[in-house]
C-alpha positions, 0 to 999 in steps of 0.5 A: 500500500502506497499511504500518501501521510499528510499531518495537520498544520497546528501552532501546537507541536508534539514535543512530549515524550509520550503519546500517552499519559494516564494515572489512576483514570477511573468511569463509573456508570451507576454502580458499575466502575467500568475502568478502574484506576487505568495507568498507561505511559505509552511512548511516541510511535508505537503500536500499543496494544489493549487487550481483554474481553468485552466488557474489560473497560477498553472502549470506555478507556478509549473514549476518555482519552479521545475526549468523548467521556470526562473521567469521574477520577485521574488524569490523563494528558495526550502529548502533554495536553490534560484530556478534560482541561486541553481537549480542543489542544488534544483533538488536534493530535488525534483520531478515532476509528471505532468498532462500526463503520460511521461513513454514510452508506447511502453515499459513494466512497469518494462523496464521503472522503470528499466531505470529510475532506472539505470538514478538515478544512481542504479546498474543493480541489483539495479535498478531491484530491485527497479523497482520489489519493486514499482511496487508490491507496487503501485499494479502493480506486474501483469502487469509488463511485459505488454507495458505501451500502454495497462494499464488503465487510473489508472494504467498509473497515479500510475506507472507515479507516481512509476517512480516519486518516484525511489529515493523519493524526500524531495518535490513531486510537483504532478500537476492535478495527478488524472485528468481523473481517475475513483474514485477507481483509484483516490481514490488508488492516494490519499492512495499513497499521505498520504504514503508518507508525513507519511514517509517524503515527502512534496506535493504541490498538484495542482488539479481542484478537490475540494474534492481532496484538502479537503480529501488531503491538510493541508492548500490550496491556491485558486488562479485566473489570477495569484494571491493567493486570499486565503489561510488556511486550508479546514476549515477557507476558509469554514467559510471566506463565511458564516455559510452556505446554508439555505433551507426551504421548506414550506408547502404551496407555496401560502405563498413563497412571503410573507416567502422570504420578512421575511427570507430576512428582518431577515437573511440580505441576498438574498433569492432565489426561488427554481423550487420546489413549496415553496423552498427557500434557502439563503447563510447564514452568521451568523447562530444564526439568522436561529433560529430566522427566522423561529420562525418568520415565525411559528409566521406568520402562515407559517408552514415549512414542512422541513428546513437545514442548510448545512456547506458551500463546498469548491465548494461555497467557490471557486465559492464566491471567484472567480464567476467561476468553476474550470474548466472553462478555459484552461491552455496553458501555 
């Protein structure tokens, strides 16, 4: 994707070292505390990701910080800028593509580039231009003369994107942005995300899907009923639940009782029984003890026809630290 980056011009420039700053930011809806005391401290020119369930408090976060909710507690400042005292000085740096398409569908694609366009302040000229040059870009050259209404779930998510995207933010907040898509689709979105934070642009990424913030974000935060419960990098919060999976398949299952008594006593862990006849498997947190188990087992005349050691996902890594999957519950607020 050839992304043609045109900022905005404004007196205030970025010059904090952070696009995000959040201390104890808390929303409560009746006496529900939808986010609950949230820190964040996230640097320019990254992809951040925000993971959790539906219901975790990441929409509700995102909306505070793009200034559409007032925080009942904390502080958050967005390039500096406090997010309740500065919100014009904010706006001026951000942009936000939520879950749902807000393009008009009765419209053609490039009537609504070219609207929005004219709303960002372009000339007629302009605005044709720009809304001409996203659409080529994000692949939709052919179509833009057809209403919105009979665009694929793809191309209404990348065009929503495109309108995101008319003067290109400092920070783009994209909230669940390839909910629903097919994975070609969903992988065109991620090419678009790695565009622009090469050429700039900060993304705090909220998604339901594991392997979107492990192909996408530089650092992740997991967060459950309004808390951050972790926080690293794809590779730190992988190694915060153990080495990982061991499966052992045995020769003979006549032996399953006695090899799950050795495994357990040798690993310091639970062992669990597999529907296949003579299959275990055991989250494992230290893997130099495998070695040493299974050397056992061959000393017991146990034979193992076939053994692995898989590194842990960011899907057990979500599961270990909240006992759910991510899209258990649903967000209302």
């Amino acid at each position: 994707m050839k992304f043609v980056y045109k900022k905005k011009q404004r007196v205030n420039k970025v010059t904090n070292e952070y696009a995000i700053e959040a201390k104890g930011l808390v929303k409560v809806f009746g006496d529900q505390r939808a986010v609950d005391g949230v820190d964040l401290s996230i640097p320019k020119g990254m992809v951040y990701g925000f993971l959790g369930p539906n219901g975790a408090g990441k929409t509700t976060t995102i909306r505070m910080l793009a200034t559409l909710l007032q925080p009942d507690g904390g502080e958050a400042h967005i390039f500096g800028h406090d997010i309740v005292s500065e919100a014009g000085k904010v706006r001026e740096h951000i942009s936000l593509t939520g879950q749902y398409a807000s393009i008009d569908e009765d419209l053609t694609g490039v009537e609504n580039l070219v609207i929005l366009s004219k709303l960002a302040g372009y000339s007629r000229k302009e605005a044709k231009e720009r809304a001409k040059e996203l659409l080529v870009a994000f692949g939709l050259g052919e179509a833009a003369k057809k209403q919105v209404k009979n665009y694929s779930g793809g191309m209404r998510r990348r065009i929503d994107i495109a309108a995101s995207l008319i003067s290109t933010p400092d920070l783009l907040f994209l909230d669940e942005p390839t909910t629903g898509l097919d994975p070609r689709s969903r992988n065109q979105v991620w090419e678009i995300v790695r565009t622009l934070v090469k050429a700039g642009t900060t993304v705090l990424l909220t998604t339901q899907y594991l392997e979107e913030a492990d192909q996408l974000a530089d650092r992740i935060a997991v967060i459950n009923h309004g808390k951050i419960i972790a926080e690293g990098t794809s590779r730190e919060l992988k190694a915060s639940v153990g080495a990982g999976t061991l499966h052992v398949q045995l020769e003979n299952s006549d032996h399953e009782e006695k090899a799950m008594a050795i495994l357990q006593e040798k690993l310091q862990t639970s062992i669990h029984s597999l529907p296949e006849g003579g299959s275990l498997s055991a989250q494992v947190g230290d893997a130099s003890l495998v070695a040493k188990a299974l050397g056992d087992l061959t000393n017991e005349n146990i034979p193992v026809s076939d053994f692995s050691l898989a590194k842990p996902s960011l899907d057990e890594v979500f599961l270990t630290l909240t006992g759910e999957k991510t899209e258990e519950k649903e967000e209302t607020k």
